[in-house]
C-alpha positions as CSV (number, residue, x, y, z in Angstrom):
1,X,0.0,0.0,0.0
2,X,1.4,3.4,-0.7
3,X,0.9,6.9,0.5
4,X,-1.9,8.8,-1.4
5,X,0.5,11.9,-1.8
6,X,3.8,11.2,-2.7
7,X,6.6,12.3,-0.2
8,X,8.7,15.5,-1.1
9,X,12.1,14.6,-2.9
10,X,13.4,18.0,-0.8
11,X,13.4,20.3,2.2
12,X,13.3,18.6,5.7
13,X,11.4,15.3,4.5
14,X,8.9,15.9,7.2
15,X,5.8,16.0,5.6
16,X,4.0,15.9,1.7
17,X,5.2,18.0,-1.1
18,X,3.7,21.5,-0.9
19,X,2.6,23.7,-3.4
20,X,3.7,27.3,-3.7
21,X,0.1,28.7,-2.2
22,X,0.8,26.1,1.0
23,X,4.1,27.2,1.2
24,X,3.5,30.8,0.8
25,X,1.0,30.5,3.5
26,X,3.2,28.4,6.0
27,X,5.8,30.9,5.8
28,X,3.6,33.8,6.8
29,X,1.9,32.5,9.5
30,X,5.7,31.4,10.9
31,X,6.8,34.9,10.3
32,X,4.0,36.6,11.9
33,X,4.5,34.1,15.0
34,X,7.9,35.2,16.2
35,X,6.4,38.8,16.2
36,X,4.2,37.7,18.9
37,X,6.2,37.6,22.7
38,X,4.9,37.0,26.0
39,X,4.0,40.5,26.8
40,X,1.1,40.0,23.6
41,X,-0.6,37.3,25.8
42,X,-3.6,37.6,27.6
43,X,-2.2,36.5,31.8
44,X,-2.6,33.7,32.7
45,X,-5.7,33.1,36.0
46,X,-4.6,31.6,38.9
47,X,-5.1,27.8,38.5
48,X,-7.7,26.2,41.4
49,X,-6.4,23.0,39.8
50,X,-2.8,21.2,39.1
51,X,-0.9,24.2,36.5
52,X,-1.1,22.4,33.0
53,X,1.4,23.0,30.6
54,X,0.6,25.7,28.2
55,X,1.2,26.0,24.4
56,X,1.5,29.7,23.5
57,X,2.7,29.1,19.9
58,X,-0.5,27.6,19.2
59,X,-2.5,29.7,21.3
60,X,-1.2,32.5,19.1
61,X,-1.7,31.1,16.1
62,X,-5.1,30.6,15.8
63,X,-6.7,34.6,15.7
64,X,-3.6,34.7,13.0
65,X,-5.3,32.7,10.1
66,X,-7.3,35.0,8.8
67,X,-4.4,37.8,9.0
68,X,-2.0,34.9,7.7
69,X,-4.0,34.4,4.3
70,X,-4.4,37.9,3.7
71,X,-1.1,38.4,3.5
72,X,-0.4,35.5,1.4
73,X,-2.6,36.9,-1.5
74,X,-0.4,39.6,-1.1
75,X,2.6,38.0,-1.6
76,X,1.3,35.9,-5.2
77,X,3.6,38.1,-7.2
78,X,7.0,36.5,-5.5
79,X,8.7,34.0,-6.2
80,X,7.6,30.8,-4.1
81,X,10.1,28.5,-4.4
82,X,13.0,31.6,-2.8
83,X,10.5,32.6,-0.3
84,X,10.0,28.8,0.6
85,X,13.5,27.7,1.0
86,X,14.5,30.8,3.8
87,X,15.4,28.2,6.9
88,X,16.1,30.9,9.5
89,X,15.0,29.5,12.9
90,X,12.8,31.3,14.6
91,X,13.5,31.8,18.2
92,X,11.9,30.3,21.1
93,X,8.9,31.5,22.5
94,X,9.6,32.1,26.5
95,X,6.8,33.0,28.6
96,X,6.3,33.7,32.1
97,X,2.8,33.5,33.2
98,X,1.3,35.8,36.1
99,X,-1.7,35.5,38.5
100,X,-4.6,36.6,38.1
101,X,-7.1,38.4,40.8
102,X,-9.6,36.5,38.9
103,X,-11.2,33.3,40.9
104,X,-11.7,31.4,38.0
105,X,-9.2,29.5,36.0
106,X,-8.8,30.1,32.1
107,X,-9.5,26.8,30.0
108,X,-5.3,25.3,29.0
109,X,-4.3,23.0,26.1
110,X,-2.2,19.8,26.7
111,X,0.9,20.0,24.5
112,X,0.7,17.6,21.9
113,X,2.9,14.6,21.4
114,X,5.7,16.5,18.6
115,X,5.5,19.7,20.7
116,X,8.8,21.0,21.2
117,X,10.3,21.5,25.1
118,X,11.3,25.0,24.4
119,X,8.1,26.4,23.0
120,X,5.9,25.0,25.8
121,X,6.0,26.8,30.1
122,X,7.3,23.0,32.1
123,X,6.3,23.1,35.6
124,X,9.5,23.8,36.9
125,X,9.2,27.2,35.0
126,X,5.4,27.8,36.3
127,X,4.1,29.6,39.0
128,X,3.3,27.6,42.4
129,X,-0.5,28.1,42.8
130,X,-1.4,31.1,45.7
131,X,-1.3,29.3,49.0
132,X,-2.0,32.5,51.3
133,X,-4.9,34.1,49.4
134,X,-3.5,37.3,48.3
135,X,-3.3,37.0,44.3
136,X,0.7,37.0,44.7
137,X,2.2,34.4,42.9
138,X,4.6,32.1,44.5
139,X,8.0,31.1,43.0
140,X,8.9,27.3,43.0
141,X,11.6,26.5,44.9
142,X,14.7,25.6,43.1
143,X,14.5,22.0,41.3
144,X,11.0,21.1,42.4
145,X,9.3,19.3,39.1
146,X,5.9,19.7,40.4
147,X,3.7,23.0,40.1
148,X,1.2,22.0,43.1
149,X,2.3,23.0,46.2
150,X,2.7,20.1,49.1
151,X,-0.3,20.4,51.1
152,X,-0.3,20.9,54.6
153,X,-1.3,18.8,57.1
154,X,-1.6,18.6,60.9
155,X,-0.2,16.4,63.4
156,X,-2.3,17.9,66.5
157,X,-4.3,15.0,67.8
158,X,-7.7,16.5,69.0
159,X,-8.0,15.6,72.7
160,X,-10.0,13.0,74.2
161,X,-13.7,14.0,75.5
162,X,-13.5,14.0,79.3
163,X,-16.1,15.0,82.4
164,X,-15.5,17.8,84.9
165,X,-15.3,16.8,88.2
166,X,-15.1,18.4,91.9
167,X,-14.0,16.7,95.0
168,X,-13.6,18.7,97.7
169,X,-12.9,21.6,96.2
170,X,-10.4,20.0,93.9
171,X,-11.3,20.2,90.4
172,X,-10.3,17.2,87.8
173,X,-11.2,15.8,84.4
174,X,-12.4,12.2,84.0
175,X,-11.3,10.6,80.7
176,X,-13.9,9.5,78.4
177,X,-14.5,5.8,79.2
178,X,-13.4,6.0,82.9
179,X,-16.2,6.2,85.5
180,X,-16.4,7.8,89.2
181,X,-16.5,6.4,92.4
182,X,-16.8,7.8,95.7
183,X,-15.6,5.9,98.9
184,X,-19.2,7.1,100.3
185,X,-21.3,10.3,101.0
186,X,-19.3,13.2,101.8
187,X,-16.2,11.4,100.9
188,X,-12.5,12.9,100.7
189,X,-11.6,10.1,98.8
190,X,-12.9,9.1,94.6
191,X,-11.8,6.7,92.6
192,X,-11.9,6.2,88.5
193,X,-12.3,3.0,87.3
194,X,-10.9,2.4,84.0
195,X,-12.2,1.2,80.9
196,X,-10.8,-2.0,81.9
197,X,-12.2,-2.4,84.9
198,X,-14.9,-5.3,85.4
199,X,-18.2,-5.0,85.2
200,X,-20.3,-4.1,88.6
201,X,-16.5,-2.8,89.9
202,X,-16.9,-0.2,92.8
203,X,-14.6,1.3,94.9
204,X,-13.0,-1.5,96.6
205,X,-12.0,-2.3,93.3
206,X,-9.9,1.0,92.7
207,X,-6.4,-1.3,93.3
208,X,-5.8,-2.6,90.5
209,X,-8.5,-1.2,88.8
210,X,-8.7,2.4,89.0
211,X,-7.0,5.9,90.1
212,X,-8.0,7.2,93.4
213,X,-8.0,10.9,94.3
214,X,-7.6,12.0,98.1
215,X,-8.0,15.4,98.9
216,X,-7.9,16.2,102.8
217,X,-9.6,18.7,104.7
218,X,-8.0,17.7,107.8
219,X,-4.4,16.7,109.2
220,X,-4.4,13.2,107.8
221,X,-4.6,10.0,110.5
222,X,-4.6,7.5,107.6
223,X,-3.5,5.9,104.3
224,X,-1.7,8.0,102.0
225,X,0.1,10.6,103.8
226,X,3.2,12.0,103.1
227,X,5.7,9.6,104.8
228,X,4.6,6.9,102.7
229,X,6.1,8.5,99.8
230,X,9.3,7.9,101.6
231,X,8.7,4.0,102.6
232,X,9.6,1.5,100.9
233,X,5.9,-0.2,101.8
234,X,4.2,3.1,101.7
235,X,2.0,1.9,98.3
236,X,-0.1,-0.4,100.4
237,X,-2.0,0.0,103.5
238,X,-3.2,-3.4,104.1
239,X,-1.2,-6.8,103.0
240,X,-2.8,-7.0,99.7
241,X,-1.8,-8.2,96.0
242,X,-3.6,-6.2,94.0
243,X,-2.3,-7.8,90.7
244,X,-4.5,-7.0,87.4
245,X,-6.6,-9.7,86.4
246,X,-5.7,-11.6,89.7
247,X,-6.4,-9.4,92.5
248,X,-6.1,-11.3,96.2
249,X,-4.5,-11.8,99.4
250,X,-0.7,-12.2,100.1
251,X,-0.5,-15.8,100.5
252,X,2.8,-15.4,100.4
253,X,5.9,-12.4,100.4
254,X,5.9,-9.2,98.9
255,X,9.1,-7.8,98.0
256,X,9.4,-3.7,96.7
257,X,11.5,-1.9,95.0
258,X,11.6,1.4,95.4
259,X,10.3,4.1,96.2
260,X,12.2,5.8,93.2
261,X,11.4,9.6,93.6
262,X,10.8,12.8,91.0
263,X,9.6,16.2,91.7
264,X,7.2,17.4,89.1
265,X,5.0,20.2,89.2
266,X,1.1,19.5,89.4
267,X,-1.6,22.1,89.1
268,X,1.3,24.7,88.8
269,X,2.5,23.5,91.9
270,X,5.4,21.6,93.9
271,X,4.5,18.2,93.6
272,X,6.1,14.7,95.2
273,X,6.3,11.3,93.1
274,X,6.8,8.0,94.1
275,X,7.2,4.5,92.2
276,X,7.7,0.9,93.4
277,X,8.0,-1.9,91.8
278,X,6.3,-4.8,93.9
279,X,6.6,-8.5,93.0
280,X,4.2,-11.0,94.7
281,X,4.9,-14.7,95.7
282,X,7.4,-14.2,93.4
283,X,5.9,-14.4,90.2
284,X,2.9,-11.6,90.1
285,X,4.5,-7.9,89.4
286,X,3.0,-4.8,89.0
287,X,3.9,-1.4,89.3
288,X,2.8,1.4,92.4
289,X,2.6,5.2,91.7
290,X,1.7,7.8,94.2
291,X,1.6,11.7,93.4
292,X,1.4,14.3,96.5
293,X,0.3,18.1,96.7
294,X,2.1,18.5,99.8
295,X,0.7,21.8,101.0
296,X,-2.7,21.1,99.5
297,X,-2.6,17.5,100.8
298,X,-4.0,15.9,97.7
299,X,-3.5,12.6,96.7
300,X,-3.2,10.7,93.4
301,X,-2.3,6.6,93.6
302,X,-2.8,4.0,90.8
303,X,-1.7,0.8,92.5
304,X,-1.1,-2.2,90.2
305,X,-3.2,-0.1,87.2
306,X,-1.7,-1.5,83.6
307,X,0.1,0.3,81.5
308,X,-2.7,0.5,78.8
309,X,-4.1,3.4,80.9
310,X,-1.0,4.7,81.7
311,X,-2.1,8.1,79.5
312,X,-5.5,8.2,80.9
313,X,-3.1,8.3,84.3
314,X,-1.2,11.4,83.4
315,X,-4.2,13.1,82.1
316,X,-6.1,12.8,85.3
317,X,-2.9,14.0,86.9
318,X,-1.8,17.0,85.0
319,X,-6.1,18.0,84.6
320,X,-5.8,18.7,88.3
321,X,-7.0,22.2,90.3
322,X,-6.7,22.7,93.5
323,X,-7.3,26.3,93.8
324,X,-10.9,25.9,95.3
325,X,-9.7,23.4,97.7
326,X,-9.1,24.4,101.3
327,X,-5.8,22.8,102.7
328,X,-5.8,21.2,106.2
329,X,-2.5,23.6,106.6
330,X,-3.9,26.7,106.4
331,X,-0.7,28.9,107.3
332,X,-3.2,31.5,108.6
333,X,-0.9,31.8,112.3
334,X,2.6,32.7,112.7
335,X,4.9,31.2,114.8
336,X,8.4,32.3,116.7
337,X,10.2,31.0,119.8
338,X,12.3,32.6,121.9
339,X,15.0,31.6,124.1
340,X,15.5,28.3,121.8
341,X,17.5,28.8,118.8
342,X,18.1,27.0,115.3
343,X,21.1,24.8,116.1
344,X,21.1,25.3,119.8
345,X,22.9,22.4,122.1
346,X,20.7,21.3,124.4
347,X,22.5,18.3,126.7
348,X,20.9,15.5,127.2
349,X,21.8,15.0,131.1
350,X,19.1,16.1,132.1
351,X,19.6,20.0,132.5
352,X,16.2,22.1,131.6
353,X,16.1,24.5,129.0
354,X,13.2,27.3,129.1
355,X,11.6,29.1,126.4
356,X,8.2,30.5,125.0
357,X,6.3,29.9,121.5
358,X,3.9,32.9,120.3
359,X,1.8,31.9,117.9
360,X,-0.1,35.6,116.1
361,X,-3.2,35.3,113.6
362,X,-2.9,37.0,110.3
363,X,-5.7,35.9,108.7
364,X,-9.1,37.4,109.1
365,X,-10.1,34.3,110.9
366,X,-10.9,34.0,114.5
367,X,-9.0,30.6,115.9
368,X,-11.4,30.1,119.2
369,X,-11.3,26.7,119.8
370,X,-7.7,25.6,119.0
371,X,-4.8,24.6,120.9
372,X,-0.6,24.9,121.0
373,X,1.3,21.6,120.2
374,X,4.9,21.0,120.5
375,X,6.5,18.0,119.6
376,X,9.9,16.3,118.7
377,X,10.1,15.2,115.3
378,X,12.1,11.4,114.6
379,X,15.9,11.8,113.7
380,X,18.8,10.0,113.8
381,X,19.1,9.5,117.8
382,X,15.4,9.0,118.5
383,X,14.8,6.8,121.4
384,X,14.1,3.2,120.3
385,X,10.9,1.5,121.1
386,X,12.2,-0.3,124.3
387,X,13.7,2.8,125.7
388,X,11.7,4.5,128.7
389,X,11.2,8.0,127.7
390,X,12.2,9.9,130.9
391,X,12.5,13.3,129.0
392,X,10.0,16.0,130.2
393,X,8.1,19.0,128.9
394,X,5.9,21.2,131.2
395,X,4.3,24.2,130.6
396,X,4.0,27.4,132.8
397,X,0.8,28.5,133.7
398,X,0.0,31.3,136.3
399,X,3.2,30.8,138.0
400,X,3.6,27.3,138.1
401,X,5.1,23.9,135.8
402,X,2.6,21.8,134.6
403,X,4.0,18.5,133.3
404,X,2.8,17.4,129.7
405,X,1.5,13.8,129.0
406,X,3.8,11.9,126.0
407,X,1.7,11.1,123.5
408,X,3.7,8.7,121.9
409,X,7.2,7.7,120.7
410,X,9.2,11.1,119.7
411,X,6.2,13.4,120.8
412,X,6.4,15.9,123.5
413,X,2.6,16.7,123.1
414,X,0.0,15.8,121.0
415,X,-3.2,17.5,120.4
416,X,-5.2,15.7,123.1
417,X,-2.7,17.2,125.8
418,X,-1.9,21.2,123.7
419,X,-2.6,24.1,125.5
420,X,-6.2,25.5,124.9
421,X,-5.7,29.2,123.4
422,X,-7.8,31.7,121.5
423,X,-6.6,33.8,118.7
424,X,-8.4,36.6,117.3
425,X,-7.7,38.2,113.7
426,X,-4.3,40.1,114.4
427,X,-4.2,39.0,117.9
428,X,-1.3,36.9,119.4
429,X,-0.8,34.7,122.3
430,X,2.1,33.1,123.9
431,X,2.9,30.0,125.8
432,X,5.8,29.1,128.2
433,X,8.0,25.7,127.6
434,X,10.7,23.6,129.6
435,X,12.4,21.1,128.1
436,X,14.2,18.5,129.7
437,X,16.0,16.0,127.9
438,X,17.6,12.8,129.4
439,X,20.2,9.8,127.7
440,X,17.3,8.4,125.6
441,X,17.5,11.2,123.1
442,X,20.6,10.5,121.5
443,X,23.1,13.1,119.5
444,X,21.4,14.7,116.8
445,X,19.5,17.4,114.7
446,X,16.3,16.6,116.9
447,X,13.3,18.6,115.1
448,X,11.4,20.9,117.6
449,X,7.8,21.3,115.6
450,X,5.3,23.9,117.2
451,X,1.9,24.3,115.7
452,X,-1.7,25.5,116.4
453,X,-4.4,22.9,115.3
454,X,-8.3,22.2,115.9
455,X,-10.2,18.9,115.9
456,X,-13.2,18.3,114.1
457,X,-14.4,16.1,117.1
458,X,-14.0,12.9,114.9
459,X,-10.5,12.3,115.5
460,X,-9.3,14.9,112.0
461,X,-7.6,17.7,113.1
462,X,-6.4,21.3,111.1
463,X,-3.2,23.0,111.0
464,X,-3.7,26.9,111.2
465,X,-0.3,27.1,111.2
466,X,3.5,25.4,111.6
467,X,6.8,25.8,112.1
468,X,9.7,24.0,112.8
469,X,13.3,24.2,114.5
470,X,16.2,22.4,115.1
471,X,18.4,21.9,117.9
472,X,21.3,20.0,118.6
473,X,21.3,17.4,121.1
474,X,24.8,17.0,122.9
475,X,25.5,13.9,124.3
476,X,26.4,14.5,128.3
């Protein structure tokens, strides 16, 4: 089969044999083309879609036929065949496009197969499309290939729905999925069972189950308190396993490690952390975690809670506010001795050492039913359990000593045998001490704490206010 035009035996070989009308045409059309530069175009809208590649040549073209023929009628007087054979290349068309205000993007042709690289805009060249919404175009950046900008996304994980809570004045967020708890009606203590936790759970199930928030009112008499941050034992109050899954007795030992302690700040406050690790008849493990507001005395623990809900933990932790709750230390009375000094050596043969405490209300509150404690706090040459405690403290009143009952171990005076006193808003009151301290107090930094408390009647009591000083005990 052969072509239906034969091929031209000259020229470039690309195409059929022309005539001199078609070639006379060709030629002006070409000619009138590289006349036409990228100021002539209409700009370019900004593109709402990918940037296509543009062909200007041909976009050009087109209005240019009917000009194009015109001119080739008046041209029927050359010579065709001289005019035909002029080969000068035309240069390349460069074009720069520019946004357009317009919201709308102008219709583009896809180059065709045979359309050469330097008469068409690549992508490199283009225009990235307006990402900030101010009709400024936006340069590509060096060696990018594509025209569409990447798009942005976010990697802000919306938080997890959660319920308010209060609990004594202490305001918390529950985690979606985790339900409350209280120990009973007018509670100080709450617990939030887990997702986890089995069905019909309550608050005896709270270990291993659930996180339990404490928040006192009064000096706490009971499980957690401060000290057990510092025991070794401190995450349990009762011999218990309270392994997930498996909670039961100890049938056999418990062995602790820890505590191992951090210091990080809770509801923009000074916080205490504890963690054990506590193995039970030496195969059941879990882990023990206490948090402590110290001056707030608030409470978090999670005692043998899985790890699954270890973020559901934190969150309950760091959702904590405290400012509404009133703390058992209220720090409402001032305290000073006199006659006793920090680091004073005070012998331990027996020889008395008199002082006073004056305790003075700055707070608007009147204190009427409180009374003045003084007490020795443990250290290093506290008298051991079997050691008669032959050391004395009396109080002066109207002219005479009055001995003070011991409490207990290490305590001068406890609030069952304080001083009764009354303290009015910017009032102040003292009271007169002898201390007599025999062998079984040994050397040591002996803490001398002095404080003003009330009782609720119950057996809770409140700190209005504390302070505490050392002496030295000297060894006669």
């Amino acid at each position: 089969m052969t072509d239906k035009l034969p091929r031209r035996t000259g020229g470039d070989g690309d195409g059929p044999d022309d005539t001199p009308m078609e070639r006379l045409l060709r030629e002006a059309m070409s000619a009138r083309a590289t006349q036409i530069t990228a100021h002539d175009l209409r700009p370019a809208a900004p593109p709402n879609r990918r940037v296509r590649r543009l062909k200007p040549v041909h976009l050009a073209a087109v209005p240019l036929f009917g000009l194009a023929a015109a001119m080739a009628f008046g041209v029927l007087g050359f010579r065709g065949d001289t005019v035909a054979e002029q080969r000068d290349p035309a240069p390349a068309a460069t074009v720069t496009a520019t946004a357009s205000p317009s919201p709308t993007a102008s219709p583009t042709a896809e180059p065709a197969p045979s359309e050469s690289p330097a008469a068409a805009i690549t992508e490199a060249s283009a225009p990235a499309a307006d990402p900030t919404g101010t009709g400024e175009p936006v340069a590509p950046a060096a060696g990018r290939t594509s025209s569409s900008a990447p798009s942005a996304t976010s990697s802000t994980t919306a938080p997890a729905p959660s319920t308010p809570y209060t609990l004594h004045g202490v305001k918390l967020k529950i985690p979606d999925g985790w339900r409350p708890v209280e120990e009973g009606p007018q509670a100080i203590r709450l617990c939030l069972l887990s997702p986890g936790a089995p069905d019909g759970a309550t608050f005896k199930d709270c270990d291993p189950y659930g996180v339990e928030v404490t928040a006192y009112d009064a000096e706490p008499m009971t499980w957690p308190a401060l000290e057990d941050l510092d025991s070794s034992g401190g995450w349990g109050h009762q011999p218990y396993c309270p392994v997930w899954g498996n909670p039961h007795e100890v049938d056999g030992q418990l062995k602790s490690v820890g505590p191992a302690k951090t210091t990080p700040t809770v509801a923009g406050r000074p916080a205490r952390k504890s963690q054990w690790q506590v193995t039970c008849n030496g195969k059941d493990s879990f882990t023990a975690q206490m948090w402590a507001l110290p001056k707030d005395q608030v409470f978090v623990s999670a005692i043998g809670l899985t790890s699954d809900y270890q973020a559901g933990l934190q969150a309950i932790v760091n959702s904590l506010d405290v400012s509404g709750h009133i703390s058992p230390y209220a720090n409402d009375v001032s305290i000073s001795a006199t006659g006793v000094t920090a680091g004073q050596k005070v012998p331990n043969d027996g020889t008395p050492v008199e002082f006073s405490v004056t305790f003075k209300n700055t707070s608007k509150t009147s204190y009427t039913s409180t009374k003045a404690v003084l007490y020795a706090g443990p250290y290093a040459g506290s008298p051991l359990p079997a050691t008669a405690e032959t050391s004395i403290l009396d109080r002066r009143q109207e002219g005479a000593w009055y001995p003070m009952v011991l409490s207990r171990l290490n305590r001068f005076s406890g609030l069952e045998s304080g001083y009764p006193v009354s303290v009015a808003p910017g009032q102040s009151v003292t009271v007169n001490y002898r201390l007599t301290l025999t062998t079984g107090y040994g050397p040591g930094a002996l803490p001398l704490v002095m404080a003003l408390e009330s009782s609720d009647g119950n057996g809770s009591f409140r700190v209005a206010g504390e302070s505490t000083l050392q002496i030295q005990v000297v060894a006669k």
